[in-house]
C-alpha atoms as an extended CHARMM CRD file, in Angstrom:
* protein
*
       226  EXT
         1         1  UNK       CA            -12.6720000000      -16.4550000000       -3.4550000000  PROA      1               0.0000000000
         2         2  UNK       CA            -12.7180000000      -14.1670000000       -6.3870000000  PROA      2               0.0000000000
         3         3  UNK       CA            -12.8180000000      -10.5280000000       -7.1090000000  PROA      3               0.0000000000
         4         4  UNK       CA            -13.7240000000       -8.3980000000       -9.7660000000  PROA      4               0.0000000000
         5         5  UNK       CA            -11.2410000000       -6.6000000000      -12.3440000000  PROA      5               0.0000000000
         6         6  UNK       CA            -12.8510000000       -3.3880000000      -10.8150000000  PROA      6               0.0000000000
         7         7  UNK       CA            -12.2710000000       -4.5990000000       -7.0680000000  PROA      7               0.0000000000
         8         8  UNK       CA             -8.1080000000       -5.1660000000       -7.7250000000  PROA      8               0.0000000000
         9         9  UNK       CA             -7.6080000000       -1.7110000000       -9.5000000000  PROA      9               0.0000000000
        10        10  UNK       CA             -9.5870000000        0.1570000000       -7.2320000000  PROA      10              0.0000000000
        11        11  UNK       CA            -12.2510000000        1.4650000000      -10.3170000000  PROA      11              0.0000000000
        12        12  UNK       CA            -15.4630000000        1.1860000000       -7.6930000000  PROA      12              0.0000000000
        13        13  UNK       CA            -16.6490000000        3.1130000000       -4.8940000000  PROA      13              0.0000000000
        14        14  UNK       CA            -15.9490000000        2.1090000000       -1.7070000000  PROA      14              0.0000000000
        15        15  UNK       CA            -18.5190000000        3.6800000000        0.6310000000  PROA      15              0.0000000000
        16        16  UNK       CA            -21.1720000000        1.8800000000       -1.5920000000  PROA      16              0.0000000000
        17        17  UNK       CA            -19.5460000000       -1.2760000000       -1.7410000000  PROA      17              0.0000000000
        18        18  UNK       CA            -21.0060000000       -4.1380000000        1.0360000000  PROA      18              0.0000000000
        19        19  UNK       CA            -17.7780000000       -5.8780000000        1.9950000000  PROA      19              0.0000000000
        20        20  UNK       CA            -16.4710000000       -2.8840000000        3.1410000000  PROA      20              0.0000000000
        21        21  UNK       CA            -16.6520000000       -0.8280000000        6.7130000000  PROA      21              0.0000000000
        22        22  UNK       CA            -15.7490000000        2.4910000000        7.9010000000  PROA      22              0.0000000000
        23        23  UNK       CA            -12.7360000000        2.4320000000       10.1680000000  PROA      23              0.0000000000
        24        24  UNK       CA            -13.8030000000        4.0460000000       13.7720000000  PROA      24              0.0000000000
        25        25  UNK       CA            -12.8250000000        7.3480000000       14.1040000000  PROA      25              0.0000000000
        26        26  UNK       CA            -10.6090000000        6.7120000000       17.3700000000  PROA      26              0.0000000000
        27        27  UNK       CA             -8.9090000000        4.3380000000       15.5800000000  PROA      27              0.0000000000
        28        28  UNK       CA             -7.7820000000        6.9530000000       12.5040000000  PROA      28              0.0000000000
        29        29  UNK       CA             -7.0750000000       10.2120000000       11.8290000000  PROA      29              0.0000000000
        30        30  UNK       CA             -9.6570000000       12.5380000000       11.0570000000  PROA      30              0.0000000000
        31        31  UNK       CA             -9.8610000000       11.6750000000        7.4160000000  PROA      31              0.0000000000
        32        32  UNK       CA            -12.5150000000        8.4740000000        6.0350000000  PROA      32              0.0000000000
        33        33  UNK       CA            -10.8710000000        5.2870000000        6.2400000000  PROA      33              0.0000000000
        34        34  UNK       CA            -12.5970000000        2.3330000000        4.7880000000  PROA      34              0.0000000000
        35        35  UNK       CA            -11.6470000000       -1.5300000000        4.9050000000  PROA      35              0.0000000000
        36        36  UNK       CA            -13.1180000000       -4.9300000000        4.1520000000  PROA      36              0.0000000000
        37        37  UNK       CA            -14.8410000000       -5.5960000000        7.3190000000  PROA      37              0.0000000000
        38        38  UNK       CA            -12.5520000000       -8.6600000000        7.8850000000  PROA      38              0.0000000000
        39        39  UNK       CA             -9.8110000000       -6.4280000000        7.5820000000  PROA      39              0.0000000000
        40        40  UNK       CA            -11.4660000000       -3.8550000000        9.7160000000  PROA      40              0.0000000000
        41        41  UNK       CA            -11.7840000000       -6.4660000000       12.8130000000  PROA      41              0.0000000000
        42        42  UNK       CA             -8.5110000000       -7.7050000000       13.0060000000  PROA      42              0.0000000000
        43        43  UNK       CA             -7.4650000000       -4.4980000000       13.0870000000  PROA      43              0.0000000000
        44        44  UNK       CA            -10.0400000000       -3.8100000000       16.0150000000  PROA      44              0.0000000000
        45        45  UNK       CA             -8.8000000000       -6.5590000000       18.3290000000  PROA      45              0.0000000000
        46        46  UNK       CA             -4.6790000000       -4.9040000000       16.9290000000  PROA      46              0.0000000000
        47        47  UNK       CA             -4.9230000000       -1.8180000000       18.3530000000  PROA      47              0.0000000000
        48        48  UNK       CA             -6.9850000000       -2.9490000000       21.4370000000  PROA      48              0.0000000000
        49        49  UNK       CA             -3.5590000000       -5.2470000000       22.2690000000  PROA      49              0.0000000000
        50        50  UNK       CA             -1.1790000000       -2.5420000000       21.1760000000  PROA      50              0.0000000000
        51        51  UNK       CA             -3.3600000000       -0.0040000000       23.6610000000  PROA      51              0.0000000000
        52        52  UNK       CA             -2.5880000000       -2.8880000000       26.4160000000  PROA      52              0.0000000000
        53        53  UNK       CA              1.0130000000       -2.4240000000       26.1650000000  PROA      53              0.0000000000
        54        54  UNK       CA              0.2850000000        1.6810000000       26.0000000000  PROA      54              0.0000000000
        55        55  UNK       CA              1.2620000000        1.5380000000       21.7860000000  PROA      55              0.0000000000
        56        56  UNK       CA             -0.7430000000        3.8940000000       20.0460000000  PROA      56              0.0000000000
        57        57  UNK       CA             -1.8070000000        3.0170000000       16.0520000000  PROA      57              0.0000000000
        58        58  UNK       CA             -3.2370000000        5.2900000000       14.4540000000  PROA      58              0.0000000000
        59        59  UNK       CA             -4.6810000000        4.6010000000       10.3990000000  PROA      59              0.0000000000
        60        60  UNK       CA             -3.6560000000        7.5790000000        8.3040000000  PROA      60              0.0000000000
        61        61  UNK       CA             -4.2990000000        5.7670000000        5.1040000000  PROA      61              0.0000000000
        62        62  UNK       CA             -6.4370000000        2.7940000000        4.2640000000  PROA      62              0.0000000000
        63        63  UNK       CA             -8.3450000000        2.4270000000        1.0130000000  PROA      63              0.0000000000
        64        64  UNK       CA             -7.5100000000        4.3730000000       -2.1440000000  PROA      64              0.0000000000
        65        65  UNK       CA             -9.2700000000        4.6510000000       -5.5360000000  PROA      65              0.0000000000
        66        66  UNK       CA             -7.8880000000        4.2830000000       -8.7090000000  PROA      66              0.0000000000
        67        67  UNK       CA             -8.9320000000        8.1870000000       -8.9580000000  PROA      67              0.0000000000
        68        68  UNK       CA             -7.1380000000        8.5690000000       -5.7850000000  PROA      68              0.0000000000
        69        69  UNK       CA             -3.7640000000        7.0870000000       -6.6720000000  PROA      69              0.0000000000
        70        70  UNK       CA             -3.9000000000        8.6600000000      -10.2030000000  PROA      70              0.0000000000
        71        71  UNK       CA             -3.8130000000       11.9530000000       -8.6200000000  PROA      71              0.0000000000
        72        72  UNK       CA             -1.1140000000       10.5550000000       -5.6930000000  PROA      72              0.0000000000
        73        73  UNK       CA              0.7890000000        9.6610000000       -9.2700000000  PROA      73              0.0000000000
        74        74  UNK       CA             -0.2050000000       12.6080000000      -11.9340000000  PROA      74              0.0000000000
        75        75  UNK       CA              1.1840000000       15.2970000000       -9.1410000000  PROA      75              0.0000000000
        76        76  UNK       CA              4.6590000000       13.8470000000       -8.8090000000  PROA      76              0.0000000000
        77        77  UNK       CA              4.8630000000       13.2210000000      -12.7210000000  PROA      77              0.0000000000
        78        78  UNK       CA              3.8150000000       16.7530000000      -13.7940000000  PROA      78              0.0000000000
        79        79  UNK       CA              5.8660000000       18.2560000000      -10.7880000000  PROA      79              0.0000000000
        80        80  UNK       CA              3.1950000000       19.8020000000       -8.6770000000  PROA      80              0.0000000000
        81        81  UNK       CA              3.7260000000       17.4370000000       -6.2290000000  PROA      81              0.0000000000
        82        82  UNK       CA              7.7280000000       17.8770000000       -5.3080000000  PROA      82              0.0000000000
        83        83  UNK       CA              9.5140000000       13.9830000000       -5.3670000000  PROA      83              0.0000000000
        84        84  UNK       CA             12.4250000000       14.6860000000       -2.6810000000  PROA      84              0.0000000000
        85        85  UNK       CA             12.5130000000       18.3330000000       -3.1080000000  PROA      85              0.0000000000
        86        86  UNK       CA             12.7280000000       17.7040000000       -6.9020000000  PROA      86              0.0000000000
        87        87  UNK       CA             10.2260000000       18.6000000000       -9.6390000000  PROA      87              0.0000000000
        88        88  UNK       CA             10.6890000000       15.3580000000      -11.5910000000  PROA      88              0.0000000000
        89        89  UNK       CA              8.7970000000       16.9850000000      -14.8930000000  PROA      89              0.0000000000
        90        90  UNK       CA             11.8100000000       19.2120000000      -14.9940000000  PROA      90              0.0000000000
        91        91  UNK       CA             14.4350000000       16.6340000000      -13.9580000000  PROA      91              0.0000000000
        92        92  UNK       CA             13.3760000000       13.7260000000      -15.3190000000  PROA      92              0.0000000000
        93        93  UNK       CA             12.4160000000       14.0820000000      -19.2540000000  PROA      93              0.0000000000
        94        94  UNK       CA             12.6570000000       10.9380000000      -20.0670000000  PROA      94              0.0000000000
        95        95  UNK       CA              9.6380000000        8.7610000000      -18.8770000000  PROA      95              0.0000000000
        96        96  UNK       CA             10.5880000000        5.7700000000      -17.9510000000  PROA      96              0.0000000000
        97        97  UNK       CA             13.3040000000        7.1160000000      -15.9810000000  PROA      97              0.0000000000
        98        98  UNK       CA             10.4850000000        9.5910000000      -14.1570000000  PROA      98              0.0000000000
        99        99  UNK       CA              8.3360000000        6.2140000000      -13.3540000000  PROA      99              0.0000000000
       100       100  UNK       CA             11.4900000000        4.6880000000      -11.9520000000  PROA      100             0.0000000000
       101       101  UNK       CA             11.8090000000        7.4140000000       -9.3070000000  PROA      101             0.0000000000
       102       102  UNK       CA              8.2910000000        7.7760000000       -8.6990000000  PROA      102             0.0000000000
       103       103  UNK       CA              8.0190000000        3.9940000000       -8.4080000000  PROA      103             0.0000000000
       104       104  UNK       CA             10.1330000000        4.5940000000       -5.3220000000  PROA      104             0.0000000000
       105       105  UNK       CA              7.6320000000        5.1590000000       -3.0120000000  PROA      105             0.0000000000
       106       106  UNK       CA              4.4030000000        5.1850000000       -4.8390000000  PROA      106             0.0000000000
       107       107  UNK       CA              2.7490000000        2.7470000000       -6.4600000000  PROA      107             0.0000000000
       108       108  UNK       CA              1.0480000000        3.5070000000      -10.2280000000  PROA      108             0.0000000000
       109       109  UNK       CA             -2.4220000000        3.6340000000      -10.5400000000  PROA      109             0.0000000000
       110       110  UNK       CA             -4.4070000000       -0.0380000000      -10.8790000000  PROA      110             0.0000000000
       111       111  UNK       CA             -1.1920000000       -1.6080000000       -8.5920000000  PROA      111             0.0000000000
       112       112  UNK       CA             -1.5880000000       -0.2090000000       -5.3400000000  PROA      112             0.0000000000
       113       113  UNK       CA             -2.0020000000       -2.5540000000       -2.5020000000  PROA      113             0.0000000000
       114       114  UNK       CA             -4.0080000000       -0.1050000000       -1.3680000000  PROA      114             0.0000000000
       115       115  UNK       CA             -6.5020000000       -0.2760000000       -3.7930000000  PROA      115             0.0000000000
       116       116  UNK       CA             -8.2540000000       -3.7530000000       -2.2640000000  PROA      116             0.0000000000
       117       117  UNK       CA             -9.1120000000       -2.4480000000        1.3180000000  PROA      117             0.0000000000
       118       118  UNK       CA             -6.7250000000       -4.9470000000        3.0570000000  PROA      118             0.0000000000
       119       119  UNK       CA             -3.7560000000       -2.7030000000        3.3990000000  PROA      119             0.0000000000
       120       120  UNK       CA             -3.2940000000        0.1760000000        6.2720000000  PROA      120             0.0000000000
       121       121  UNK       CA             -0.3390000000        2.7170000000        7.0280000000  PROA      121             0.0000000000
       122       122  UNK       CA              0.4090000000        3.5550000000       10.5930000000  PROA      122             0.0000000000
       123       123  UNK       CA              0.7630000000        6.9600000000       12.1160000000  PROA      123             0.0000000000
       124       124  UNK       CA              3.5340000000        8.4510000000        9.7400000000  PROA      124             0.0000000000
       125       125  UNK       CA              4.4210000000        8.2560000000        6.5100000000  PROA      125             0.0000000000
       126       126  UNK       CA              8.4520000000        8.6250000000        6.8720000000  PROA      126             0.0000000000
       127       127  UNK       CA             10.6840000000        5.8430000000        8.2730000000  PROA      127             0.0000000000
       128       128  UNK       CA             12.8190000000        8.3010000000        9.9290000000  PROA      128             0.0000000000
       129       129  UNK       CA              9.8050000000        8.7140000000       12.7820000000  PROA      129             0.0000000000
       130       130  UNK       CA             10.0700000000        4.6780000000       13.1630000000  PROA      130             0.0000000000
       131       131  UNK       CA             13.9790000000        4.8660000000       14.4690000000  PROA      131             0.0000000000
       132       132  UNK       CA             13.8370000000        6.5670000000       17.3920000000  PROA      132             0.0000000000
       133       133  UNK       CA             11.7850000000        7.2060000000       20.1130000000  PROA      133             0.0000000000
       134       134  UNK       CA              7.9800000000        6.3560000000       20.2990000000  PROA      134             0.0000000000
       135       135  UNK       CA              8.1510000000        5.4570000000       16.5680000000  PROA      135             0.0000000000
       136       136  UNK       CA             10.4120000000        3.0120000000       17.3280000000  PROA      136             0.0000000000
       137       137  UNK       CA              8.3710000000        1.5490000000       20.0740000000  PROA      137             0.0000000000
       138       138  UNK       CA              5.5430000000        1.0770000000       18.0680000000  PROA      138             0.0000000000
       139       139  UNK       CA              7.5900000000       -0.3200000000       14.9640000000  PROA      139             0.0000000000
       140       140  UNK       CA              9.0970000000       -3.1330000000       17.3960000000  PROA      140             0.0000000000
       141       141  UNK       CA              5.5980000000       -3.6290000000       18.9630000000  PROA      141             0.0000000000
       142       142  UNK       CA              4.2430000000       -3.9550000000       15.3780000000  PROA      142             0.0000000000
       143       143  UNK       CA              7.3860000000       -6.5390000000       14.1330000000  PROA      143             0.0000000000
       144       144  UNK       CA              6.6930000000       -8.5690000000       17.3860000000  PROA      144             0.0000000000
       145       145  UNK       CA              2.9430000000       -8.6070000000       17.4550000000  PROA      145             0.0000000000
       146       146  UNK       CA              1.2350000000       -7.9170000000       14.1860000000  PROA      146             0.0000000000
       147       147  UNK       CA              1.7710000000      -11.2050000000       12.7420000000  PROA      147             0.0000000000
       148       148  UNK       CA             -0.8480000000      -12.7200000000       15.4480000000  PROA      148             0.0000000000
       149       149  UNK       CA             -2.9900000000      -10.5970000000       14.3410000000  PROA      149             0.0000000000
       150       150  UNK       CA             -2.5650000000      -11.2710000000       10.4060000000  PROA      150             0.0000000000
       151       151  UNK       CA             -0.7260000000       -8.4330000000        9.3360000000  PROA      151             0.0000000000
       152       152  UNK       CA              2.9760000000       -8.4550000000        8.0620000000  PROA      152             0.0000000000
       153       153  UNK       CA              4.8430000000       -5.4170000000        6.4570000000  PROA      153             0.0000000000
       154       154  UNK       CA              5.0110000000       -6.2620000000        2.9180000000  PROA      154             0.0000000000
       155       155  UNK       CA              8.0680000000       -3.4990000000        1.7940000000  PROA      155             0.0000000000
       156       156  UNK       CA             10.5090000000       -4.9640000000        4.3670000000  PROA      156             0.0000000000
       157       157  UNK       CA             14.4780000000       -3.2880000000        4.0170000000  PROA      157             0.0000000000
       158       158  UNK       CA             16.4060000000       -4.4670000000        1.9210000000  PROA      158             0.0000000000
       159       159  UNK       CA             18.9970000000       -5.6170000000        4.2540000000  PROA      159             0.0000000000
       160       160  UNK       CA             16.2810000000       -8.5490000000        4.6030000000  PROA      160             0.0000000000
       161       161  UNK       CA             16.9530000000      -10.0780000000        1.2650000000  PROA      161             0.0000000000
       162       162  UNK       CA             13.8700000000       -8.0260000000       -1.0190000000  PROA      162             0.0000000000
       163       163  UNK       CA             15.4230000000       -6.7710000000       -4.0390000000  PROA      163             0.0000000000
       164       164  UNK       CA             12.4320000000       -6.0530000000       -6.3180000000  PROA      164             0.0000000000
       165       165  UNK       CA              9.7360000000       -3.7090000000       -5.6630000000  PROA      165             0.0000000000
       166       166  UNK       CA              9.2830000000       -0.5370000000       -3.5620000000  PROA      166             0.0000000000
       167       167  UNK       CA             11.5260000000        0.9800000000       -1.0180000000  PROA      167             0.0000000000
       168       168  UNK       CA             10.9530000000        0.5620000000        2.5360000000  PROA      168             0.0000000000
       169       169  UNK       CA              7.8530000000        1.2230000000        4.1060000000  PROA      169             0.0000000000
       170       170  UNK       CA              7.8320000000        0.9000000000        8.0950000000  PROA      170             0.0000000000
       171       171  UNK       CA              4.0680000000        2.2940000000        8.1390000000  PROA      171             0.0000000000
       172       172  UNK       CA              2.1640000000       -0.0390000000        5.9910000000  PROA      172             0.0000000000
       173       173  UNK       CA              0.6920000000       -2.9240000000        6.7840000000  PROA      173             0.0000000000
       174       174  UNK       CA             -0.9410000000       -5.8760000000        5.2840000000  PROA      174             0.0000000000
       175       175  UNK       CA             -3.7250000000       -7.9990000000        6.5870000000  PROA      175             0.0000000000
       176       176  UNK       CA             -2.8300000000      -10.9410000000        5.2490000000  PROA      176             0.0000000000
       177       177  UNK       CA             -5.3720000000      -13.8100000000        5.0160000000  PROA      177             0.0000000000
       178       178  UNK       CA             -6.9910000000      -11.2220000000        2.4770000000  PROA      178             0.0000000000
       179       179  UNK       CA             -4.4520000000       -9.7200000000        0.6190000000  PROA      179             0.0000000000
       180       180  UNK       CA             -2.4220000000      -12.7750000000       -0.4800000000  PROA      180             0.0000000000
       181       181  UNK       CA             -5.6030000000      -13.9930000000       -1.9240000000  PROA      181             0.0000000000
       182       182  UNK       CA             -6.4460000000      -11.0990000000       -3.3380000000  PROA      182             0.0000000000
       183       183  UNK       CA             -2.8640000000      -10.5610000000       -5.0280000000  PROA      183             0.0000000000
       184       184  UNK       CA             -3.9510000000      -13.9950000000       -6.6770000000  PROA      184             0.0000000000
       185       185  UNK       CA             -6.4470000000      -13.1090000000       -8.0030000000  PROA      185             0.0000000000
       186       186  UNK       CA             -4.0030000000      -10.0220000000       -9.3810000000  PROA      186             0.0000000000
       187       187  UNK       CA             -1.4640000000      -11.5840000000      -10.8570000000  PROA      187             0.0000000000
       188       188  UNK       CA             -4.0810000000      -14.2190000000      -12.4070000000  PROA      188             0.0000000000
       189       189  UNK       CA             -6.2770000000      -11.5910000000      -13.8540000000  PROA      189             0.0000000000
       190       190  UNK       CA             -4.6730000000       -8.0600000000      -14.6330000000  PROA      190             0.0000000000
       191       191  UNK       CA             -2.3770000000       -7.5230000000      -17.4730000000  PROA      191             0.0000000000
       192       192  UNK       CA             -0.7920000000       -4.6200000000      -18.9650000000  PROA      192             0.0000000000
       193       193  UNK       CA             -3.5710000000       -3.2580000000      -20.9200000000  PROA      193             0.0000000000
       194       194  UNK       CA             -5.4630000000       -2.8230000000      -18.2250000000  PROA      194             0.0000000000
       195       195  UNK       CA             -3.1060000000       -0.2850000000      -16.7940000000  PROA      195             0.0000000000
       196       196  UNK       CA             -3.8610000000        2.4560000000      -18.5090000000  PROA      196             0.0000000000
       197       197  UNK       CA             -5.5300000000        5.8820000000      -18.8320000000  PROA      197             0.0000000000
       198       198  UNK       CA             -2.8250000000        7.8780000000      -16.4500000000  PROA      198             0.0000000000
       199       199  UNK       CA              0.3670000000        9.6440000000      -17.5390000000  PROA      199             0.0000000000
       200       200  UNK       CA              3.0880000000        7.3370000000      -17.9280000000  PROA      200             0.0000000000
       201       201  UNK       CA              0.8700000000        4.2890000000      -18.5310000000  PROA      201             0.0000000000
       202       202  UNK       CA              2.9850000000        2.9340000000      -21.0090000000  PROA      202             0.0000000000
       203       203  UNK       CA              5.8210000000        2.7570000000      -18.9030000000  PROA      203             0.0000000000
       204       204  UNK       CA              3.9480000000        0.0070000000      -16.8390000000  PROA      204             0.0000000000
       205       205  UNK       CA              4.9000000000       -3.0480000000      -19.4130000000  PROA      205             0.0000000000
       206       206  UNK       CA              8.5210000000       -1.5220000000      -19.9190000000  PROA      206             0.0000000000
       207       207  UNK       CA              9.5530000000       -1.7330000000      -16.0920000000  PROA      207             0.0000000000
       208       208  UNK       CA              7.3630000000       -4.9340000000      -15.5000000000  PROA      208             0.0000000000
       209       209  UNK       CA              5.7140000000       -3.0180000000      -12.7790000000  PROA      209             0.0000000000
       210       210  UNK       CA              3.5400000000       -6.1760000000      -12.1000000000  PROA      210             0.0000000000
       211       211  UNK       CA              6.6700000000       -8.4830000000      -11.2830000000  PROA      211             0.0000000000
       212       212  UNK       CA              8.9360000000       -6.2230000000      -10.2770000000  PROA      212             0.0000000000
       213       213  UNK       CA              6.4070000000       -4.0460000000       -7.7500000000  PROA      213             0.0000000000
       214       214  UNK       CA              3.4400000000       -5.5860000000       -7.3190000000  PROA      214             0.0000000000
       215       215  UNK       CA              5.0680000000       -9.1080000000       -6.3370000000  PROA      215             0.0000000000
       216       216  UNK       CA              8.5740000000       -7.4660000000       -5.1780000000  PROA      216             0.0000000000
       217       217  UNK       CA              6.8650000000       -7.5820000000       -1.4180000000  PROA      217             0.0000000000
       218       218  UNK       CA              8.1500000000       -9.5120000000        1.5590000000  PROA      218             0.0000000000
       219       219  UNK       CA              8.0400000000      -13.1370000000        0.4920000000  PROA      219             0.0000000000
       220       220  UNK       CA              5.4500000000      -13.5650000000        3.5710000000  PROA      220             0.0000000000
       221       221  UNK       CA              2.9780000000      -11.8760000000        1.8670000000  PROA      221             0.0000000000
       222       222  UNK       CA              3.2550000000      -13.7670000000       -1.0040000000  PROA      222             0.0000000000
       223       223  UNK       CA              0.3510000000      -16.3320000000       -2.4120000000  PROA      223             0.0000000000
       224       224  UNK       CA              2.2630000000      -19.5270000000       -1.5910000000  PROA      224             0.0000000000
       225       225  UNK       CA              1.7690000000      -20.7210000000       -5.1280000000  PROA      225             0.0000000000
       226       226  UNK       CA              4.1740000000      -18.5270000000       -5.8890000000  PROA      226             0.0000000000
């Protein structure tokens, strides 16, 4: 299976794209969630098991654009969006230092998992909520279960052995018979000069954002060629 340079950095429109389905309402937040209908099924009969054992899921982010994750990326590097309480144009003049701290937690524009409609986060968006209380119910039901359904959490701690790549992530989720094919296709097909057109572009080939990020993911969600 093969996709399209514009399908693996996000540059097409989702809502007029036929492989993909809107995410049910009851399953989300309020917002439009969109996923490869494959995607979107397994994650139907998820939450209908996790419901059975009284674990709610919500989807608070699905499928992003390349326009969406620019913006997710352009705020934190110009400082309008605040990176731990910092304004990172301000601390951070030098670039490829700013990418590194960006690269922390969000992914540059044309890498994002995100960006091929296999990839969901969870009900919050800070691992704190995931360590206590119902967070931490529905983490453990998600660690135990979500692997029958396809999905495995692809920024792991690093306590598990993942040195590369993005810190942890307890919220998002990767549906798996999808995405490893897809990230395949990615490292197969997208280079460096195709990562472009954002501030801080040309930091992408200097921190080897493709290696390091893109493929610094729980080894389960690796291609097994790799």
């Amino acid at each position: 299976m093969d996709f399209s340079i514009a399908e693996l950095l996000g540059k097409f429109e989702y809502l007029e794209h036929i492989g993909f389905a809107k995410i049910p309402e009851y399953l989300a937040d309020d917002s439009l969630h969109m996923m490869r209908h494959e995607c979107a099924n397994a994650l139907f009969e998820m939450h209908h098991a996790a419901a059975k054992d009284k674990i709610s899921l919500k989807v608070i982010s699905s499928s992003r654009s390349f326009q969406h994750q620019q913006r997710i990326w352009e705020n934190k590097w110009t400082g309008k969006t605040l990176t731990e309480g910092d304004d990172l144009l301000q601390k951070i003049p030098d670039s490829v230092q700013r990418a590194k701290q960006i690269l922390r937690f969000s992914s540059m524009p044309g890498t994002s998992r995100h960006h091929w409609g296999a990839d969901v986060d969870f009900n919050e968006l800070e691992d704190e909520y995931f360590c206590t209380g119902r967070g931490k119910e529905e983490y453990l039901w998600l660690t135990e279960n979500a692997t029958k359904h396809g999905f495995a959490q692809p920024y792991t701690s690093r306590s598990s052995g993942r040195k590369n790549g993005y810190e942890e992530e307890k919220w998002h989720w990767s549906y798996l018979p999808l995405s490893t094919i897809m990230l395949q296709n990615y490292i197969s097909t997208v280079d460096y000069s195709m990562l472009s057109g954002f501030y801080g572009c040309e930091t992408a080939g200097v921190l080897n954002v493709i290696d390091e990020y893109v493929c610094g993911i729980n080894p389960v969600c690796l291609p097994i060629t790799l």
